[in-house]
LOLOMAR-197020 format. One line per 3 residues: their letters; for each residue x, y, z of C-alpha. Coordinates in steps of 0.2 Angstrom, whole numbers, plus 5000, padded with zeros to 4 digits. Layout:
a> X:Y:Z | ...
***
This chain:
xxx> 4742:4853:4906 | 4735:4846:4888 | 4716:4856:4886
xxx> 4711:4839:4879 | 4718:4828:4892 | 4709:4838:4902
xxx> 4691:4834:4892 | 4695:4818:4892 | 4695:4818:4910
xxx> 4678:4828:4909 | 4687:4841:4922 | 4672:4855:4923
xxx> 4679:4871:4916 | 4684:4882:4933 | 4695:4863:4935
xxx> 4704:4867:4917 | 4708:4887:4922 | 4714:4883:4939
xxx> 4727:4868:4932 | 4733:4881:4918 | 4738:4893:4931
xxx> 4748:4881:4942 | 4757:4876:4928 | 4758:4896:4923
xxx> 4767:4898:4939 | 4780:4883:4939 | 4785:4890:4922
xxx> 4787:4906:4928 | 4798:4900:4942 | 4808:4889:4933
xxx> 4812:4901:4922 | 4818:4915:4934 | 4830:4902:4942
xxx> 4838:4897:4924 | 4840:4915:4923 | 4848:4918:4941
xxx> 4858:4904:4940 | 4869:4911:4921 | 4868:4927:4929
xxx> 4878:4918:4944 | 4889:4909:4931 | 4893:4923:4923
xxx> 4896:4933:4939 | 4909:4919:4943 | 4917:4920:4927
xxx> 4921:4937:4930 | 4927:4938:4946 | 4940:4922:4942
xxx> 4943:4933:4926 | 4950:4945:4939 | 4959:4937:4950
xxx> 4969:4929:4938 | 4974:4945:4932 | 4979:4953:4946
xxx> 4990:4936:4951 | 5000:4936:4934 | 5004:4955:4937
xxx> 5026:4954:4936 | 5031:4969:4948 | 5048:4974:4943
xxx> 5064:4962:4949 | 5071:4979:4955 | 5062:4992:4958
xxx> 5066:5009:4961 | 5063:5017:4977 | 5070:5031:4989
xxx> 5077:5035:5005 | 5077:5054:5011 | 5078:5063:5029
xxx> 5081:5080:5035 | 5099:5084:5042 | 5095:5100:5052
xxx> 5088:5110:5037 | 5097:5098:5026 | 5087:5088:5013
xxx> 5095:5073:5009 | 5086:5062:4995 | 5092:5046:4986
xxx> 5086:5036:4974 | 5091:5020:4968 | 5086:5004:4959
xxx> 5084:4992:4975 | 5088:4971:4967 | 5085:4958:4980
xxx> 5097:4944:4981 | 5085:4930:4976 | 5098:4915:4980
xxx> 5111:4921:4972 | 5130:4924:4975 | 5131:4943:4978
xxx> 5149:4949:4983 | 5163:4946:4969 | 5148:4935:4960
xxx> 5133:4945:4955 | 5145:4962:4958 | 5161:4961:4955
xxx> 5177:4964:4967 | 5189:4979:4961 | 5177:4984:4948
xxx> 5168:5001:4946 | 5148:4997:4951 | 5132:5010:4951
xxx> 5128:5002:4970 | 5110:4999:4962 | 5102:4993:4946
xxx> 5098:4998:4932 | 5102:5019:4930 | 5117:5027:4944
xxx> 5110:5029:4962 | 5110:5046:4964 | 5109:5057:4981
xxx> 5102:5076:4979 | 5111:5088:4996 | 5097:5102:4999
xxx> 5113:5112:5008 | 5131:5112:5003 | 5140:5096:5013
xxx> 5157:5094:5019 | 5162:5072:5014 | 5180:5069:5021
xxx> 5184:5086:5024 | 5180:5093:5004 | 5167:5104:5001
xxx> 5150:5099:4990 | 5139:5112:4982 | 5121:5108:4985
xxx> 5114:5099:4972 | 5114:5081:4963 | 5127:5070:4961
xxx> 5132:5052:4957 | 5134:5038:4970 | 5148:5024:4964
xxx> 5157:5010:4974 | 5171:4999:4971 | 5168:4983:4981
xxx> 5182:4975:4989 | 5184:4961:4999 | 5191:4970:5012
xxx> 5190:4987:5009 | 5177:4999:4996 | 5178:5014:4988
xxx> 5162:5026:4988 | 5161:5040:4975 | 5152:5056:4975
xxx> 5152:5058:4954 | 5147:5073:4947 | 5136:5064:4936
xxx> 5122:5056:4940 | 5110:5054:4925 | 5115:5039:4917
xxx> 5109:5020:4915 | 5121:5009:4926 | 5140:5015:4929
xxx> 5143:5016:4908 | 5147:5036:4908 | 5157:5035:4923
xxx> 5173:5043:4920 | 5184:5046:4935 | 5190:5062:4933
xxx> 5173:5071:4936 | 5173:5062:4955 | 5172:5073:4969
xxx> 5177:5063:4983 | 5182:5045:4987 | 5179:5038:5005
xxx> 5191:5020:5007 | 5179:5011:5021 | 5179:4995:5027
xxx> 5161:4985:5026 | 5152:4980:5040 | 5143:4964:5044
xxx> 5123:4964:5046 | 5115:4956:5059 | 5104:4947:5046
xxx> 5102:4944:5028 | 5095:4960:5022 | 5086:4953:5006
xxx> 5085:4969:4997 | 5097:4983:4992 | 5092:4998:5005
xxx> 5099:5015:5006 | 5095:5025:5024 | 5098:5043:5029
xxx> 5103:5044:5045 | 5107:5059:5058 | 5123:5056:5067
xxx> 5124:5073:5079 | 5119:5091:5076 | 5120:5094:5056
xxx> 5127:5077:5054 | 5121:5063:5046 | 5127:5048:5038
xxx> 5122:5037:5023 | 5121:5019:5022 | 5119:5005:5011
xxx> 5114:4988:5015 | 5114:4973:5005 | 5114:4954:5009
xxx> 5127:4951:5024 | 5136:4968:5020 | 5134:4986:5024
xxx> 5142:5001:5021 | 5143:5020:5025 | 5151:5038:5026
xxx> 5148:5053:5035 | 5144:5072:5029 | 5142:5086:5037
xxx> 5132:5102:5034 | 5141:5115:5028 | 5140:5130:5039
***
């Protein structure tokens, strides 16, 4: 309050003091809520800041994952790059028929036997090796390379291969939406891995070695 307002109005001096300290205390108020409420704002700011962010984040269109089990004592470990089919025309469009195809994105699958295996009757040292198909329509070819450290099937030669199993692929249930390996035991010491994409899925058998 104006000091010579308050004259004007001959307020006695207790009158004067009293007014000043009301208005000392409104100010004070005031005050502490302008600064609470940008500290608020600020707060806000931040935490949409965040969230933002973390929503613009791209996870990788194929990411690579794995699929392992024990067979007996056997560890079996895959790993692969897992794309998911998104819409599009997978069998003889996205992958081709007849063509030679690292049954995964972006470097070879590769599987890893803790024991020496027997595939189709041919005996595999334990170790890691390559995993490659040839998709058909009706029938595929699945490939145990001895290489396996390479980005997609471009060092594939086909001398160094192991073993070829001729399958036929099998119908899902469902529409599995993203590529997935399994390890799977199928008897005492046996097991068998799959793959599963889309409508189709395809297998063989091993056993361990005795």
């Amino acid at each position: 309050m104006d000091i010579q307002k308050a004259v004007h109005k001959k307020m006695l001096p207790i009158e004067i003091i009293i007014k000043l300290k009301s208005m000392k205390k409104i100010l004070i108020i005031a005050s502490f809520l302008c600064i609470s409420n940008t500290g608020f704002a600020q707060y806000e700011h931040h935490e949409a800041t965040e969230v933002i962010t973390s929503e613009t984040q791209k996870k990788p269109a194929s990411p690579r994952l794995s699929a392992m089990a024990m067979i007996g004592d056997n560890h079996v470990h895959i790993d692969y790059g897992s794309p998911s089919v998104r819409g599009r025309n997978i069998w003889n469009g996205l992958v081709a028929y007849n063509q030679i195809w690292a049954t995964g994105a972006h470097k070879a699958t590769w599987i890893d036997f803790g024991q020496d295996v027997t595939v189709e009757g041919t005996h595999i040292s334990k170790g890691t090796y390559g995993f490659f198909t040839i998709p058909g329509k009706k029938e595929w070819v699945l490939i145990i390379n001895k290489t396996w450290d390479m980005h997609l099937a471009d060092a594939y030669k086909i001398e160094d291969d192991i073993v070829r199993v001729k399958v036929k692929p099998k119908k899902n249930r469902g529409l599995v939406e993203v590529l997935t390996y399994e390890v799977l035991e199928n008897g005492k010491n046996r097991g068998q891995i799959k793959m599963s994409w889309e409508k189709l899925s395809v297998s063989f058998d091993f056993e361990n070695h005795k």
